[in-house]
VOKEGU-528016 format. One record per residue (C-alpha): chain; x, y, z. Coordinates in Angstrom, 1 decimal. Layout:
// residues N
REC;A;X;Y;Z
...
***
This chain:
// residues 131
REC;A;0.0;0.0;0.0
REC;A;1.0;3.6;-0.4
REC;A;2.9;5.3;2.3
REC;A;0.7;7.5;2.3
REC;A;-2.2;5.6;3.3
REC;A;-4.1;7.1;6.6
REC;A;-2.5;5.0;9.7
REC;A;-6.2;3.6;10.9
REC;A;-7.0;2.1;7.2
REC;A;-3.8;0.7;6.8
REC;A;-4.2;-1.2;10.3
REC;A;-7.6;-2.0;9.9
REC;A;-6.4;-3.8;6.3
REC;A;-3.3;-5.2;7.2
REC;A;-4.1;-6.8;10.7
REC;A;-5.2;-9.8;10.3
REC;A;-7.4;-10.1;13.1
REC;A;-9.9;-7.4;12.2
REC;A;-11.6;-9.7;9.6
REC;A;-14.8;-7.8;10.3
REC;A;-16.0;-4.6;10.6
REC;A;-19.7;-3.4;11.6
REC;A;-20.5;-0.5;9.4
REC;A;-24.2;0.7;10.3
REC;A;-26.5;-1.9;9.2
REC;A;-23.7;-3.6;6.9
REC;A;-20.7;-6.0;7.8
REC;A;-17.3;-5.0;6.1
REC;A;-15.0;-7.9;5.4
REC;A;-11.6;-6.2;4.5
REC;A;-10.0;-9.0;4.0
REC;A;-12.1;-10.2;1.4
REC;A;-13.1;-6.8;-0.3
REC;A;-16.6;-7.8;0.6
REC;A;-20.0;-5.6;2.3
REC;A;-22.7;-8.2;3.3
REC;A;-26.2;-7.2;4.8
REC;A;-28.3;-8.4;6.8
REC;A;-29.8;-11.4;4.4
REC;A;-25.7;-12.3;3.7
REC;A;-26.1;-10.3;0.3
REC;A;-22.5;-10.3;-0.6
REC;A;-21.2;-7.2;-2.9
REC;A;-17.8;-7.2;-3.8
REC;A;-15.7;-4.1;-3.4
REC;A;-12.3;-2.8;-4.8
REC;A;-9.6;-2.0;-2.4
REC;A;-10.1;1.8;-2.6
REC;A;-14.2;1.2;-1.7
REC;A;-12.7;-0.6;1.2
REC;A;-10.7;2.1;2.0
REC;A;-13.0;4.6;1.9
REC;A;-15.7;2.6;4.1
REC;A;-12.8;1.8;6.7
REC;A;-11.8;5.6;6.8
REC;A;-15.2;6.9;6.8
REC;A;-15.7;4.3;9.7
REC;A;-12.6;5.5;11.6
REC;A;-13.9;9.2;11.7
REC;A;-17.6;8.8;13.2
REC;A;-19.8;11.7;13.4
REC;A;-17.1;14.0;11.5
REC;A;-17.2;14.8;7.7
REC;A;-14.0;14.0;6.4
REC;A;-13.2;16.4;3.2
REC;A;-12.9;15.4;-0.1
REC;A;-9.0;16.4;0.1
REC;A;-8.1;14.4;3.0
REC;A;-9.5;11.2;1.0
REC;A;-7.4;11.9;-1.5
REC;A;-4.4;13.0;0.4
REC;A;-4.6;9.7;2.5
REC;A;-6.2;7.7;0.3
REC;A;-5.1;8.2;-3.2
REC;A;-1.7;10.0;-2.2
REC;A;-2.6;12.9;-4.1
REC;A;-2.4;16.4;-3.1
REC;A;-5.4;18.1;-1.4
REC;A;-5.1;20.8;-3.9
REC;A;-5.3;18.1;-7.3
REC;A;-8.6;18.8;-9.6
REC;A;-10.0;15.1;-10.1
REC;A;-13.0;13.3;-9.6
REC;A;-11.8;10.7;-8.0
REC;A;-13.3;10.6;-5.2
REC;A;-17.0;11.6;-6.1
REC;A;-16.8;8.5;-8.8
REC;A;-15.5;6.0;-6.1
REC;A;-18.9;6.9;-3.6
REC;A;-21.0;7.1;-6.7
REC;A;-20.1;3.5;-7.6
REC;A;-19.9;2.4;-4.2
REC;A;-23.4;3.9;-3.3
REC;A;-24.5;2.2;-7.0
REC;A;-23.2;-1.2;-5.4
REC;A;-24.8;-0.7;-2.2
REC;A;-28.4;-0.2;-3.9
REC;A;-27.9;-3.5;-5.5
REC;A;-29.4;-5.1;-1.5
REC;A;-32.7;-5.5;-0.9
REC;A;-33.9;-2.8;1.2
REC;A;-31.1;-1.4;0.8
REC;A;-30.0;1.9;3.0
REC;A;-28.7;5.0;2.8
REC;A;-24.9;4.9;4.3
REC;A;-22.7;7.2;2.2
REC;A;-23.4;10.7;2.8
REC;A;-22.6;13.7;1.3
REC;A;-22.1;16.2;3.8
REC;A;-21.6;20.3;3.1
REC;A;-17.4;20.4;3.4
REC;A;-16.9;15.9;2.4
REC;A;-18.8;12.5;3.1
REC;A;-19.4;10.7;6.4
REC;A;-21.0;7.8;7.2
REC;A;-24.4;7.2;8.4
REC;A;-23.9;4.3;11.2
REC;A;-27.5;4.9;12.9
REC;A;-30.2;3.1;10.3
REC;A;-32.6;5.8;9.3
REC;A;-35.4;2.6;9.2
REC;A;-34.6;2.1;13.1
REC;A;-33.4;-1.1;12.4
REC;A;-31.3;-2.2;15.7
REC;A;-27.7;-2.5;14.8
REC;A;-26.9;-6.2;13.6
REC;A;-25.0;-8.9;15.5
REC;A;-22.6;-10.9;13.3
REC;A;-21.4;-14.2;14.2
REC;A;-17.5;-14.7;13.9
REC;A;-15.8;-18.1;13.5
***
């Protein structure tokens, strides 16, 4: 990975043992690129969607700008003119509407994106079973 990766997504890929990760209603398997709901709908990711889940997941209740993303993420410079990161949530928010009953998780907040965790539906927050 990138040296310039941000510190928190970098663990939270590399270590082995975090083989799951609770995102809102979803489960994040890193290892495996993968978002599963509540059903076990599987959707694979590419790295950078994981990346982008695990940093938005890192920073709860803050909007992280579209610069940092890329600064951390990509490696780019905060001032670079690209689209990068608007096309990554658009296809990652594409993928995400491909579960039944889907929800909203990616948001677009005035300043960046942030994540929301709490289920608009009130749906309590689910319990995974790990191996």
């Amino acid at each position: 990975m990138p040296p310039s990766l941000h510190p928190q997504a970098t663990r939270a890929i590399a270590d082995k043992s975090v083989n799951v990760v609770h995102i809102g209603p979803y489960l994040l398997e890193p290892d495996e690129l993968l978002l599963l709901d509540r059903e076990d709908n599987e959707i694979r990711l590419t790295r950078k969607e994981t990346e982008i889940l695990l940093y938005l997941n890192n920073a709860p209740n803050q909007v992280v700008p579209k610069a940092t993303l890329l600064r951390d993420i990509w490696g780019y410079s905060p001032l670079a003119e690209t689209h990068t990161v608007e096309t990554h949530i658009y296809r990652l928010r594409c993928k995400i509407k491909q579960f039944p009953d889907s929800e909203s998780l990616l948001l677009s907040e005035p300043g960046g994106y942030s994540l929301a965790t709490d289920s608009p539906c009130g749906a309590k927050p689910l319990a995974f079973a790990q191996d």
